[in-house]
Phi, psi and omega in degrees: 000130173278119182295180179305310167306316171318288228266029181272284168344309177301311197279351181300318180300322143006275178288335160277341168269337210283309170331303195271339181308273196325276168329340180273320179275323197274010207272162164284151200241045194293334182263128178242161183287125179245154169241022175268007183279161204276342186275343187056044172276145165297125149221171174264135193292164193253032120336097190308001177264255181358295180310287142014274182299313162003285181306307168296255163326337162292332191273331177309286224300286184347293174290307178283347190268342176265345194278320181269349148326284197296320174299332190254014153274327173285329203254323186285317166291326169235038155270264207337282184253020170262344171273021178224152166314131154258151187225177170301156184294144180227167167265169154198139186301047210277015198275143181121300190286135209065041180057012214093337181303321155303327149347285170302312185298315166300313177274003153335277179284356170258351178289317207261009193265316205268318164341280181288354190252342193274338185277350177279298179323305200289303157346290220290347194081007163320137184301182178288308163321316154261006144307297190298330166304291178307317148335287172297313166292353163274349169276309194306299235280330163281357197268310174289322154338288195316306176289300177310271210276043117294298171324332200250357183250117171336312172286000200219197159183165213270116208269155176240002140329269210312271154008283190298329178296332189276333184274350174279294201291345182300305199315301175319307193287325175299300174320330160310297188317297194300344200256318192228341170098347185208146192279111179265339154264104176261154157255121194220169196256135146240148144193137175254193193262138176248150185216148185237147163303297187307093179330334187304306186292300155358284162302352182240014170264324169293331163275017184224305183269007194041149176290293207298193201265333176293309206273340146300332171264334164317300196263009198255122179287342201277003192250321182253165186220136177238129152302159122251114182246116195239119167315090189326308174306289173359309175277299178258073213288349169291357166285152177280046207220145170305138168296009195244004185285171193224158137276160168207125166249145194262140183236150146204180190195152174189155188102008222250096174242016192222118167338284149312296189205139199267079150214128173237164186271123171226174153329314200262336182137175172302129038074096169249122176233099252223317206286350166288104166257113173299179196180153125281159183205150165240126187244160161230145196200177193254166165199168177257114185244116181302323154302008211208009169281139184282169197178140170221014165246142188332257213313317177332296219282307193288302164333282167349261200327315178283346159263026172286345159292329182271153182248147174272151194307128196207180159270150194251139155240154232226165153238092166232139168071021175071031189220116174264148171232162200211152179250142174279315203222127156226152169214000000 
């Protein structure tokens, strides 16, 4: 399961690429694009001011991507896993737990992680085809860092769930890129605030899940939901429908107060609440792709992108416990 620092960690990188993303738009646009190469493929024109910026920029992408790697790896390794015991390297079995969620959550974060990074690339004038390499694979290859000294930690171990879910979501996004040049499928995020009546429960979502409101929808699983959200047009461009509409289908779990089982350790003794049914629930919904919205201003187009990751509050219809149910607004 990624703990609060991962995913702190994670999100740092986030904001560092979500950054050069930024810098990629508002940058001067000197450089230009030719479709005269025998593959008809984008290339840069060979003009020496073009070459110039080129150059330039790829050593900037280069340097930051490696620079903000190599810090949230050194940083992660001794806030994190310097407060724990290392051991010989080991596995540990994590399939399962938390419904899965965490699972999903992994191809989550290799999607939009080989995403936001393929978009630096793209910045530097990388062709599309080796933007996409480097993108997926420099997410896969830090996301296993990441797994190895789980693997080297006492509390933890080299998950290999973990491993194939970051190789599902690098797959999804690449496989797209190579096959169609574009995403007609995305994996996107919702999540709100859950709040309980039961004090028991209450109290122990807060000591597991944190009180504030940020720091609950990053980790309380029983709140969120990931889509695959697929572009109508994309598939039919004859339909009669906006080019930004969407279809989405939804994974969530709730009731989950436990890896495993809604039983905990408290001052008073252990906690069994048996009387508690975990669930899955599947949702289908409309959605928005935010890229396919028309534009002609920058910070519009950076705004966009980053928020195609999230999916929008639309109406649902819901499957859980083998009962369907519907929503006006679900996020």
């Amino acid at each position: 399961m990624y703990n609060n620092m991962k995913l702190i960690t994670i999100l740092f990188i986030y904001l560092f690429l979500i950054a050069q993303v930024g810098m990629g738009q508002t940058a001067d646009s000197s450089m230009k694009i030719t479709t005269a190469n025998t593959k008809n493929e984008p290339g840069l024109d060979t003009s020496v001011s073009s070459k110039t910026n080129f150059k330039k920029r790829l050593r900037l992408v280069t340097s930051l991507q490696g620079l903000g790697y190599g810090a949230s790896m050194i940083g992660l390794n001794k806030i994190w896993y310097a407060d724990y015991p290392k051991s010989s390297f080991h596995y540990y079995n994590d399939a399962g737990e938390w419904l899965d969620m965490d699972k999903v959550g992994h191809a989550f974060t290799a999607y939009n992680l080989s995403r936001l990074s393929y978009r630096t690339w793209e910045w530097a004038g990388v062709n599309h085809k080796k933007a996409v390499l480097l993108a997926g694979f420099s997410g896969l290859a830090y996301q296993t860092v990441i797994e190895t000294l789980d693997g080297y930690s006492t509390q933890w171990g080299w998950s290999w769930s973990d491993i194939g879910s970051n190789t599902i979501g690098v797959g999804l996004w690449m496989g797209q890129e190579l096959l169609w040049k574009k995403q007609r499928v995305r994996l996107k995020l919702s999540a709100h605030y859950n709040k309980y009546t039961d004090k028991q429960l209450q109290d122990r979502t807060n000591q597991f899940f944190g009180s504030v409101f940020t720091e609950r929808l990053f980790k309380d699983y029983n709140a969120q939901t990931y889509w695959l959200s697929a572009n109508l047009h994309d598939f039919n461009n004859q339909l009669p429908v906006p080019k930004w509409l969407n279809i989405a289908v939804g994974y969530g779990a709730d009731n989950m107060f436990g890896g495993y089982g809604n039983s905990w350790p408290s001052p008073n003794g252990d906690i069994v609440r048996n009387d508690i049914k975990r669930y899955q629930q599947w949702y289908l919904s409309l959605d928005v792709d935010f890229e396919k919205i028309p534009t002609r201003k920058k910070w519009v187009k950076s705004l966009f992108f980053v928020l195609n990751a999230i999916k929008f509050p639309a109406p649902t219809l819901m499957l859980c416990n083998g009962k369907w149910s519907s929503q006006w607004l679900y996020y």
